[in-house]
C-alpha positions in Angstrom: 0.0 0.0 0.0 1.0 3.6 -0.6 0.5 6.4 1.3 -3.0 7.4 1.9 -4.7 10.7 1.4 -6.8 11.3 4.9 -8.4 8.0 4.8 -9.9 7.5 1.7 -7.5 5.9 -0.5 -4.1 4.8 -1.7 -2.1 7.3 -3.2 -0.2 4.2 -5.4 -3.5 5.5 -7.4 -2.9 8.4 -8.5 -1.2 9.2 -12.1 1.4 11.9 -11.1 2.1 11.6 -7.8 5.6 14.2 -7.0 5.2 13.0 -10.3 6.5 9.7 -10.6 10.0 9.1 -12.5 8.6 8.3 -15.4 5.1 9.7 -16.2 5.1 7.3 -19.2 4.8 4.2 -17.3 2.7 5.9 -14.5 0.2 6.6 -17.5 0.5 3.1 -18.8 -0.5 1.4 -15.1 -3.3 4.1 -15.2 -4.8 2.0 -18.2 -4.7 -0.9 -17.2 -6.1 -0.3 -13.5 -10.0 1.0 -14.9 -9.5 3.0 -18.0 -12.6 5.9 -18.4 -13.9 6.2 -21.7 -15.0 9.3 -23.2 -18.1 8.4 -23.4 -18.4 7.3 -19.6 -16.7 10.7 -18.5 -20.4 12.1 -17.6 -20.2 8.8 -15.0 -16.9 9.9 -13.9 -18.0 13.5 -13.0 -21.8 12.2 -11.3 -19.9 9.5 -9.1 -17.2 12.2 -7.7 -20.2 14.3 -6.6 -21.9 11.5 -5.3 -18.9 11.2 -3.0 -18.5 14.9 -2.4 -22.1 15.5 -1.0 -21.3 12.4 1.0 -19.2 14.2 3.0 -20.4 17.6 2.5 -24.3 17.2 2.8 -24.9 20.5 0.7 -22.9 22.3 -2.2 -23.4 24.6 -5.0 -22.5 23.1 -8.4 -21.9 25.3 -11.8 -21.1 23.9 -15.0 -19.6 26.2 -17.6 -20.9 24.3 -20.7 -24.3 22.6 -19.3 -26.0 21.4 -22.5 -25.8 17.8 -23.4 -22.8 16.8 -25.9 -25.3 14.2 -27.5 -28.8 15.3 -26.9 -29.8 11.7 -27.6 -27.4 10.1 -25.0 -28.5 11.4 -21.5 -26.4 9.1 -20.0 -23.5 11.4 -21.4 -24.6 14.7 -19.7 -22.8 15.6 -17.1 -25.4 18.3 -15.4 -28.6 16.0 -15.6 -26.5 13.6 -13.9 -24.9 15.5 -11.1 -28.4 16.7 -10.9 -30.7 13.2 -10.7 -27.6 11.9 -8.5 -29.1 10.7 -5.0 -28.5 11.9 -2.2 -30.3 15.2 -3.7 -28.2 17.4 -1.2 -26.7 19.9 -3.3 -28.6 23.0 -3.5 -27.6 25.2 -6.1 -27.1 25.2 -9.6 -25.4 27.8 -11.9 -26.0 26.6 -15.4 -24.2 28.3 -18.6 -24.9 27.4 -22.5 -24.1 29.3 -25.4 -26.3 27.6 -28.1 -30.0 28.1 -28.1 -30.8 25.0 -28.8 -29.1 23.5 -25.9 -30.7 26.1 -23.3 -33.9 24.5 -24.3 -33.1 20.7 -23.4 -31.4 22.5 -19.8 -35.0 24.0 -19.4 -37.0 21.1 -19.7 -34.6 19.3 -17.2 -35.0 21.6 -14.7 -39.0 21.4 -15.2 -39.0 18.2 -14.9 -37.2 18.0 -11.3 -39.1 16.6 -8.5 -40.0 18.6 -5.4 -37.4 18.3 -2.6 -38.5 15.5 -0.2 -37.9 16.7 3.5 -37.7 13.4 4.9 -34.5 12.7 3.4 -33.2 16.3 4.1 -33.4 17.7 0.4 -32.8 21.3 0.2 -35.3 23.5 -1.9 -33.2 23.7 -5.2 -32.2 26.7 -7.1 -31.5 26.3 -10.7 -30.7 29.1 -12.8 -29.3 29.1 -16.3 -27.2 31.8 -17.9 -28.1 31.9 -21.5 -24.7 33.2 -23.7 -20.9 32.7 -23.6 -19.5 31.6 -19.7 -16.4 33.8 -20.1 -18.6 36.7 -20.4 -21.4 35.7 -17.9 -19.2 33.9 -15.5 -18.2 36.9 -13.5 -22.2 38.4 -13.8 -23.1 35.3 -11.7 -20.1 35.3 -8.7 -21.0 39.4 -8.4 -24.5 37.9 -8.4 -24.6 35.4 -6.3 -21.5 35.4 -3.8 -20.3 31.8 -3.0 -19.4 32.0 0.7 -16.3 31.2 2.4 -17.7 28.5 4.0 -20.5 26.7 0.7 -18.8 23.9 -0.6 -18.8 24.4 -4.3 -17.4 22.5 -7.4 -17.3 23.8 -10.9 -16.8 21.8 -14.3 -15.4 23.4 -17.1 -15.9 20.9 -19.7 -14.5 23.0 -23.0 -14.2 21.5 -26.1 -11.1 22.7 -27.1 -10.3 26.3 -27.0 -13.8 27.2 -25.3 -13.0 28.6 -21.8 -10.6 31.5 -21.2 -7.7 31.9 -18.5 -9.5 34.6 -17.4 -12.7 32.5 -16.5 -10.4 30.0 -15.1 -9.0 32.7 -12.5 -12.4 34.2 -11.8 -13.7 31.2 -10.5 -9.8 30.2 -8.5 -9.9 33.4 -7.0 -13.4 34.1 -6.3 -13.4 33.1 -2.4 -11.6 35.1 -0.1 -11.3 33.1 2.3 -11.0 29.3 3.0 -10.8 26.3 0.4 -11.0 27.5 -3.2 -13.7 26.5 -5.1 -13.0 23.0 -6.6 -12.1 22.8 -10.4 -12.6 19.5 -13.4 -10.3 21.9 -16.1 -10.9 19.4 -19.5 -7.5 19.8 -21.4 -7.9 18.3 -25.1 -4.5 16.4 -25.5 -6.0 14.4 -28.3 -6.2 16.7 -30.5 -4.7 20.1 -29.1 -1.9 20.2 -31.8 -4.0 19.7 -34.6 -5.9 22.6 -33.1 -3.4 24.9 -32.7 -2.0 24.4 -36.0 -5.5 24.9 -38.1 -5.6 28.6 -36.4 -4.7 31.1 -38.8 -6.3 34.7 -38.7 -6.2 35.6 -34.9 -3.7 32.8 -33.9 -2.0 34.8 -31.1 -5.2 36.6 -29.6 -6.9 33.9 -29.2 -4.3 31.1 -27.6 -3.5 33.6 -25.5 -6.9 34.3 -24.4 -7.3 30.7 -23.5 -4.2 30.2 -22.5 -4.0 33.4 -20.5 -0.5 34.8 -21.3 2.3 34.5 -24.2 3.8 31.0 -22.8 1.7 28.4 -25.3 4.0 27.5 -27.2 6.4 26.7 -24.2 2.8 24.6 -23.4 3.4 22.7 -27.3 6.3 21.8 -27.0 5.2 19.4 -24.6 3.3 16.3 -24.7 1.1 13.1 -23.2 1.5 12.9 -19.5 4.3 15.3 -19.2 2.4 17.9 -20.4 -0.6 17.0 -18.3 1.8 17.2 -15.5 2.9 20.5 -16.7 -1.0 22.4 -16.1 -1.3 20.7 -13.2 1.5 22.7 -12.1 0.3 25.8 -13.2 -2.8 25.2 -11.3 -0.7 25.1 -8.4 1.5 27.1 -8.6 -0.7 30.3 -10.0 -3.7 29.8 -8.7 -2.4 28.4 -5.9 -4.3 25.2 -5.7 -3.0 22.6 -3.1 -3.7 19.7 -5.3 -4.0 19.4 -8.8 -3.6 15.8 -10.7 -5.0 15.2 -14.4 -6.8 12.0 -15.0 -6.4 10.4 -18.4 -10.1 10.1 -20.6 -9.4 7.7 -23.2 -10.8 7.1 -26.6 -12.4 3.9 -27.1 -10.2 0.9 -27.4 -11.5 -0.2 -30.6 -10.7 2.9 -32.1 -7.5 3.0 -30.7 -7.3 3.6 -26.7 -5.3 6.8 -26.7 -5.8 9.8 -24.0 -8.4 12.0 -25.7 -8.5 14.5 -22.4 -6.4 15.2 -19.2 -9.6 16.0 -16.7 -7.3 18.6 -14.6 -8.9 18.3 -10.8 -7.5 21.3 -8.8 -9.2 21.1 -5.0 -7.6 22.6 -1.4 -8.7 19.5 0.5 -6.7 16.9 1.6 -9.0 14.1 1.0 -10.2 15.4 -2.1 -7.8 13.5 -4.5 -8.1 10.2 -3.1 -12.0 10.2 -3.3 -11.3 11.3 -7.3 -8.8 8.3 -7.3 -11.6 6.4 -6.1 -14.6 7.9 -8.4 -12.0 6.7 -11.8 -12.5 3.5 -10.3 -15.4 3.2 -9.7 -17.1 5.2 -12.0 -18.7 2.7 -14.1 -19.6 0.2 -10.9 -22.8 -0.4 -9.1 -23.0 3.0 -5.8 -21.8 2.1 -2.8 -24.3 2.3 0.0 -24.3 2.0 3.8 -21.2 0.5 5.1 -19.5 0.1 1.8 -19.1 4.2 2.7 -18.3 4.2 6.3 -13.9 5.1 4.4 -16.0 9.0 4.3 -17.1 9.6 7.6 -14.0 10.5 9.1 -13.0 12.1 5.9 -11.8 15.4 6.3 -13.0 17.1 3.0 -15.5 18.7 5.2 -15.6 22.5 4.7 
């Protein structure tokens, strides 16, 4: 056994732990423990928040890019499944989409929600969706609707590619002032980043930098595979100051190949926090846990 993170699990888990000597490998073993597939990614994202509520018994979720990737393929989108996910203890949702189209399907989810049922301590849900582009709306909804210090709050910025700005990034980062920071899945498109950045032509610069947030991207390309997960990781660390930050390999099918399509970059301040992701990769695509099977959270110190 490794060392453990609070007591949750293992950190023999983790891809880049100090990081390891040779991220290549680490990768490798990362496969072959419980690979997630791109299509299962929503799964991966429902069961981490099953966990977190767990422990947290309330929260406040907001997801950057809300609509469904496949509006045909529920079991792909990430918000109606955070959102249907019992324990129904998280209370508030800050939901942004840019397309039209996809507002509509994040309407009639929220219209279709059952009423909160007291018995089993559900809070009286507020849902509210920001029609438009998240790096302009973002910082309307934190002046809006202060998180406080002490609201446990997680936010998923699931961008395609070149989708969500640094800025955003750092408005959400920085937004408390005081305690843990709010908790960050950054998607980072390894797969197909290079191919990206070479198709840019008119407005190459201005916009790399805007999602990158300064001049350094190409420092960023020279890079690649696990090393250059490793290298945001550190950047969430060390500029926005998150105490942990490990990225978590999304892969593309096997039969179309296997390779890491994403890095899903979780930043968090709590100690616990990266062991319970460690455990939601494995578990992702397994039956929940119930009653004793989570007793490893109740001394867990993820509380906020």
């Amino acid at each position: 056994m490794g060392r453990t993170s609070g007591n949750c699990v293992s950190d023999e888990k983790f891809l880049f732990e100090l990081p390891p000597a040779d991220l290549k490998v680490a990768e490798k073993k990362f496969k072959e423990r419980n690979p997630i597939w791109t299509g299962c990614k929503a799964k991966l994202i429902e069961r981490y928040l099953f966990y977190f509520v767990q422990i947290t018994y309330h929260g406040t979720y907001i997801d950057a890019f809300a609509g469904p990737q496949e509006t045909d393929k529920h079991e792909m989108w990430s918000a109606k499944l955070v959102m249907e996910s019992v324990p129904r203890w998280l209370k508030n949702f800050f939901l942004f989409e840019l397309k039209e189209s996809q507002v509509e399907h994040i309407r009639k989810m929220r219209a279709s929600q059952p009423p909160p049922n007291k018995q089993k301590r559900e809070p009286k849900r507020r849902i509210e969706i920001y029609h438009g582009d998240c790096n302009q709306k973002i910082n309307q909804m934190l002046a809006e609707n202060p998180i406080r210090d002490k609201e446990a709050t997680f936010c998923l910025l699931d961008q395609r590619t070149f989708e969500c700005d640094w800025a955003s990034v750092m408005a959400v980062a920085t937004h408390k002032k005081g305690g843990n920071k709010i908790e960050l899945f950054y998607f980072f498109p390894e797969g197909w980043i290079n191919r990206s950045v070479a198709a840019l032509k008119i407005g190459k610069e201005k916009k790399l930098q805007k999602w990158w947030g300064n001049s350094g991207w190409p420092e960023l390309m020279k890079k690649q595979g696990a090393v250059r997960g490793q290298y945001v990781c550190d950047r969430f660390k060390s500029e926005l100051k998150y105490k942990h930050a490990y990225a978590f390999p999304i892969y593309e099918k096997k039969d179309e190949g296997g390779r890491v399509m994403y890095y899903m970059i979780h930043a968090s301040d709590h100690d616990d926090a990266p062991g319970l992701m460690s455990r939601a990769y494995g578990k992702a695509l397994d039956i929940k846990e119930t009653g004793k099977q989570l007793e490893f959270l109740k001394d867990s110190s993820l509380k906020i």
